[in-house]
N, C-alpha and C positions, 0 to 999 in steps of 0.2 A: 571406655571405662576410665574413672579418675586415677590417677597413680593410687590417691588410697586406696581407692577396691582394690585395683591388684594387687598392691601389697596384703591388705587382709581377706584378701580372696586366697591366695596363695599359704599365710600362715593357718586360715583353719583348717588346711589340710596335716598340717603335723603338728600345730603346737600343741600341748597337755598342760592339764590345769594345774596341775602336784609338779610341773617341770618352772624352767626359769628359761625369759627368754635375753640373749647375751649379745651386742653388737660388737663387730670388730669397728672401732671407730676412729678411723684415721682425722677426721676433721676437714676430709678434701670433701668436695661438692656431693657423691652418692653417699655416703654416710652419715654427711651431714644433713642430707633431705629424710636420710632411714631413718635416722636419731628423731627427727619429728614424727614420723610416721608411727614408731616404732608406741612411743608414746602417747598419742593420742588412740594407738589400738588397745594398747597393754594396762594404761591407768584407768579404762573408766569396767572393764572384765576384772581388776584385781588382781594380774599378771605380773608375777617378778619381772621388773628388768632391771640389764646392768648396761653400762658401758664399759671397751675394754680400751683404753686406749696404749698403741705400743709404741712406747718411744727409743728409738732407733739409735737415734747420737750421731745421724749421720748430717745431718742440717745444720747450721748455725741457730735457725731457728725453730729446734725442736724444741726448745726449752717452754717458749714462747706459746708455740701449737699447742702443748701435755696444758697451759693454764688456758686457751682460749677453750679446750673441748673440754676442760672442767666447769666454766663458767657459763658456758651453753648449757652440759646436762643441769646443771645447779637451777637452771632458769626454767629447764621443764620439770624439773622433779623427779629427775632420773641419777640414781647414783652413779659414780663414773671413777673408775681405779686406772691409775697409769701405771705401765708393769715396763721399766726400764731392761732390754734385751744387751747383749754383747755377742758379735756376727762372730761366729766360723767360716771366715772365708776361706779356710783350706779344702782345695778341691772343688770348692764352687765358684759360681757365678756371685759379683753384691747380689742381684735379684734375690739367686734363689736360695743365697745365705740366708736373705733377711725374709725372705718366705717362711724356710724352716723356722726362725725364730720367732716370728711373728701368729706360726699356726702351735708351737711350744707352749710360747707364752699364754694364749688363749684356752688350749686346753687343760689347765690348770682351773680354770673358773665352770667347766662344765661337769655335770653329773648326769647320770642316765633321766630320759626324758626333757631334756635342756635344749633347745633351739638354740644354736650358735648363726648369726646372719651376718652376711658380708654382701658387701657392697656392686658385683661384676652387673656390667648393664649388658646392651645387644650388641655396643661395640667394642666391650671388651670378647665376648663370644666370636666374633669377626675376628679379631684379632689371633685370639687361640687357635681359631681354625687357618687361617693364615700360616702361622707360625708353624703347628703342625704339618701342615701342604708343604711349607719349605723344608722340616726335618724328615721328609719320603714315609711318615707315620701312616699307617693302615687304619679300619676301621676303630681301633682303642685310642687313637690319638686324634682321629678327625673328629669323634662323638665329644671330643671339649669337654667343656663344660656341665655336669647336671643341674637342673635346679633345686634338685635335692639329692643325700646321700648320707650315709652312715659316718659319725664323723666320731673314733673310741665309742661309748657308750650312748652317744650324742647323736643330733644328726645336724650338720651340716645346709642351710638355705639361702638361697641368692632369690630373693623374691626382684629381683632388679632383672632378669636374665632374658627377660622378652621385650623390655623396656630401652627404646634408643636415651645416649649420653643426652642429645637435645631435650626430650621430655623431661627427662629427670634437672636439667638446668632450667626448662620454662619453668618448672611448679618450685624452685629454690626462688627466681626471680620474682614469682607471683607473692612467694610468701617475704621476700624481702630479708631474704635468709642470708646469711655472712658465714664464709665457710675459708677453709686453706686451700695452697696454691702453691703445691709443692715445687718448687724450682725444677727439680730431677726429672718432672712428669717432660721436661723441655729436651731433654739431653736425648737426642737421636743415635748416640753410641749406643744406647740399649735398644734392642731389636722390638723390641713392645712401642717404644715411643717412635722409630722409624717406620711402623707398620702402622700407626696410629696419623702421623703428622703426613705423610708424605704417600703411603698407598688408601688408606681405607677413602678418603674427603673426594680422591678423584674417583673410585668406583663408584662411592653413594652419590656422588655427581651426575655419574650416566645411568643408572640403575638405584633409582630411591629407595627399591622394598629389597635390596640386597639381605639388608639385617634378619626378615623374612627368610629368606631363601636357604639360607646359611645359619638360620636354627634350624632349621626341618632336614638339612642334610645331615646336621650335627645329630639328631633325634634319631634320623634313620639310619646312622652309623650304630648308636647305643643300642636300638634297637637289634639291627643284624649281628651285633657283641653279643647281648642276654640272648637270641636265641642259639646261638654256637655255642654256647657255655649248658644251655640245655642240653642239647643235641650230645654233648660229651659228659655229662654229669657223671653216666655211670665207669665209661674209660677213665676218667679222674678219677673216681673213689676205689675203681680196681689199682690204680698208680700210687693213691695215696698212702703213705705209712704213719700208722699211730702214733710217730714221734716227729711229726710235721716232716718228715723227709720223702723223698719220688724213690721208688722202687726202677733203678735202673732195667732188672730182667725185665718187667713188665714195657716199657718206655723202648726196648729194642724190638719188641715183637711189631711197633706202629709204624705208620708212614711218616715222613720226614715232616708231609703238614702237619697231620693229628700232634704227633711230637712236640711238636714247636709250639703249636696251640695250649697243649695241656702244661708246658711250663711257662708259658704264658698267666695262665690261669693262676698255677703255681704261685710267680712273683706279685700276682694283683691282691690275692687272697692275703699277701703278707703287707701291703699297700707298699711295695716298690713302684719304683718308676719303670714305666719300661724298657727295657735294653734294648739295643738297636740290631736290625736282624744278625749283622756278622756278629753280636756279643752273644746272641740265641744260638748262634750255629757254635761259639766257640764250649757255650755252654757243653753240646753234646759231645764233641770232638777231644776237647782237650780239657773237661773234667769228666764227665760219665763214661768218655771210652779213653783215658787216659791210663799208661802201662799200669800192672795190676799193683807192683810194688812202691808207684808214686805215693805224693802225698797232695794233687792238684790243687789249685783254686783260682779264680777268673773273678775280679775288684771290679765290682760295679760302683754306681753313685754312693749306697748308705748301707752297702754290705758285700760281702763274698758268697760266693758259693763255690760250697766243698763237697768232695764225697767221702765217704766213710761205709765201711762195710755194704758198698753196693747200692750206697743212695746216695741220692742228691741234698745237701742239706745249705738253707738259708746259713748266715752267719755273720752277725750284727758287729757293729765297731764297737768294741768295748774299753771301758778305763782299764788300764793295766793295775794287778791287783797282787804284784809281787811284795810288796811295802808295807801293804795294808795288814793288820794284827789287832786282835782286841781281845779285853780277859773275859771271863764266860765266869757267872756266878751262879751257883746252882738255881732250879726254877725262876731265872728271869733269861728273858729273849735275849737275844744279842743280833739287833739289823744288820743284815752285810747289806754290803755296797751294791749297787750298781743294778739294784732291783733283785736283788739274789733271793731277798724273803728273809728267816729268821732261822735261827737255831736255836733252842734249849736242850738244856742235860734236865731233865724230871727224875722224880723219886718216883717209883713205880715197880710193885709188889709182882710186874708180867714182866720188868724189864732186862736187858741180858747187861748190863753193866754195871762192875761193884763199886758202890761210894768208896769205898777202905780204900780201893785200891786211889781213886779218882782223885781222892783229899791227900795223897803223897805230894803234889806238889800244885802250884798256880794253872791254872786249866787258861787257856787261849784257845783262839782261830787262825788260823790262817790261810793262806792260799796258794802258798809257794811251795812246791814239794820237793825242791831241790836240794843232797845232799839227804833227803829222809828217808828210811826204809821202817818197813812195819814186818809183821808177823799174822797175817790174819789168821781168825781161829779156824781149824781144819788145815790147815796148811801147815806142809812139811817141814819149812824152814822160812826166814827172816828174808826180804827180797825187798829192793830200792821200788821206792812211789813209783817212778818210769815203767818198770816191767811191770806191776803191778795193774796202773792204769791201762797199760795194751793187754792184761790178760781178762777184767773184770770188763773189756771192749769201752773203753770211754773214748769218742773224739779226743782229737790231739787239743782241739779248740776249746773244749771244756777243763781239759787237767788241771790248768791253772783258776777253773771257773768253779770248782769244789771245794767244800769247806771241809780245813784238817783240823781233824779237835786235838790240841797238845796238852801233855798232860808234863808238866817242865819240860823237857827235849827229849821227850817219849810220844810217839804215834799214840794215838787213843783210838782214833777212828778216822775213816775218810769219807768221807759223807755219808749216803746210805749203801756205800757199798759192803761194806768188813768192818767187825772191831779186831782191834788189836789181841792175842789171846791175852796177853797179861792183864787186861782189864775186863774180864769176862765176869760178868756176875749176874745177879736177878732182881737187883735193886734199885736201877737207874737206868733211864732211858735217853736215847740221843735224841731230837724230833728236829728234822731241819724243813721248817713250813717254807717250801718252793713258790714262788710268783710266778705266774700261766706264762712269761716271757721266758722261762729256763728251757733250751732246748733239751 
């Protein structure tokens, strides 16, 4: 089969005609044979497409790159945005700084029904499975790669993933194609380009249909994955709790594997990486059965995990949002930060809050509860936000993640927990529109 069949053998399996289809488009040799591909499938069907190209700032000559894959797409009639990134190298690897950054900046361009494709061949799949074999990974780590996958609202295609790097450079040469040549791809300090320059060339030397062999193990890892994840469906959803947290009672009654598997399950469902088995065991040990009066938690790559009244709970890095303050005008929103959603104060003939009282001084938000005491109504007396929050059961991780409506240096309200009595009335409403991210 020609490289095109595959490739639009492969997209009429997911692409949609009301969707758009988006290249990650570095400009090195698979992207740049996708980017032809991509457009002689998508222009003569009527198919959006974009190019994305991410420019790093890590090369002297990225500058260079961002205009050569502009004037390539310019020449098939494909539109092409460069979306300059800035690495978080704390705590990571460059790689997988510029991973995160790179899959950041891409899903910005994607909406539901949108094909995002990237460029991995059969020897970059070699390589993952390699790499994984050295990090002692199980069945979730050895299954690599998929050729497809849910990617936010998107999905995710590597129409390249059965496809050797040689193929995909004969049909570049045949068309006489000009592509980048990234210097970095050289540098064997990176464990990708060591496993690429120096193990894979003498394997497919004694063993030519490796690439073969080493998808179908990869296949039949994914495979042995989705049926375990059946097989426990319903122990998951007895562990699961409606507020994304593991019901600890439940998670002691199992065996130490089933255990491990379902919080397994747990971090994938939340698209973490996976923890390595002593981080799984430290999970059970030293936050789920940690003393009853602690306040645990175990730092993984892109979050913690905490317990809280008896469960397990993910816990994302967040911007710290002591600082942050903004004024609140009646019936208009006011976005907080850091995906928080919106607040407004509404005029509202059902609602429990008096304007009279509200329009006494300048109304704000804020997020800092330090130094504040309120009075909720029904409550005996006036009590600092702290006690407050442990008695209304709020994680410690969210206190400062609540929004306090100030009414001058008077409590109003603290989220949807209480209003203040002093501002009790039936004429205005608090409405704080939460984003599906709030735990």
């Amino acid at each position: 089969m020609s490289l095109q069949n595959t490739f639009n053998s492969v997209l009429e399996k997911h692409v949609h005609r009301d969707g758009q289809v988006i290249l990650g488009f570095s400009g090195g040799l698979d992207s740049r044979v996708m980017l032809e591909l991509m457009a002689h499938y998508c222009q003569p069907k009527n198919i959006a497409c974009l190019a994305v190209h991410i420019h790093h700032g890590l090369s002297p000559n990225a500058d260079r790159w961002a205009e050569q894959c502009q004037r390539w797409c310019q020449q098939l009639g494909v539109e092409c945005v460069v979306e300059k990134v800035e690495l978080d190298t704390q705590g990571h690897s460059l790689e997988e700084s510029a991973r995160q950054a790179r899959y950041g900046a891409l899903s910005k361009y994607l909406h539901p029904k949108d094909l995002l494709l990237t460029g991995q061949h059969a020897d970059d799949q070699m390589e993952t499975f390699f790499l994984a074999l050295k990090r002692g990974s199980g069945p979730k780590g050895l299954s690599s790669m998929a050729q497809a996958m849910p990617f936010g609202d998107a999905m995710l295609v590597r129409p390249f993933l059965t496809v050797s790097r040689q193929q995909i450079e004969n049909y570049g040469r045949a068309k006489q194609l000009e592509w980048v040549e990234d210097e970095s791809n050289l540098d064997q300090r990176f464990e990708r380009n060591f496993v690429r320059h120096s193990i894979t060339p003498v394997l497919i030397e004694r063993w030519p249909h490796l690439h073969q062999s080493i998808q179908r193990s990869a296949e039949l890892c994914a495979e042995q994955e989705q049926l375990l994840d059946e097989l426990l469906a319903d122990k998951y959803q007895a562990c699961f709790a409606g507020d994304g947290g593991l019901e600890i009672t439940m998670l002691e009654a199992l065996t130490d594997r089933v255990r491990r598997r379902l919080i397994r399950m747990w971090l994938d469902e939340s698209d973490l990486r996976m923890p390595s088995r002593e981080q799984l065991n430290n999970i059970w040990h030293e936050v789920a059965r940690a003393q009853p009066d602690a306040n645990p938690k175990l730092t993984l790559e892109s979050a913690q995990i905490r317990r809280y009244a008896h469960k397990l709970y993910i816990v994302r890095y967040w911007q710290p949002l002591d600082a942050w303050q903004q004024t609140l005008t009646f019936e208009q929103a006011c976005h907080l930060p850091d995906a928080l959603g919106t607040v407004t104060v509404i005029r509202s003939t059902q609602g429990r809050l008096s304007e009279q009282a509200l329009n006494q001084s300048e109304l704000r938000i804020t997020f800092d509860p330090e130094g504040l005491s309120a009075h909720p109504a029904g409550r005996g007396h006036s009590r600092k936000l702290k006690k407050l929050f442990q008695e209304y059961g709020v994680p410690s991780w969210l206190r400062r993640r609540t929004p306090i409506l100030m009414c001058g240096d008077q409590v109003v309200a603290v989220g949807d927990l209480f209003i203040d009595r002093r501002f009790i009335g039936q004429d205005c409403e608090l409405v704080w529109g939460k984003e599906s991210n709030f735990v």
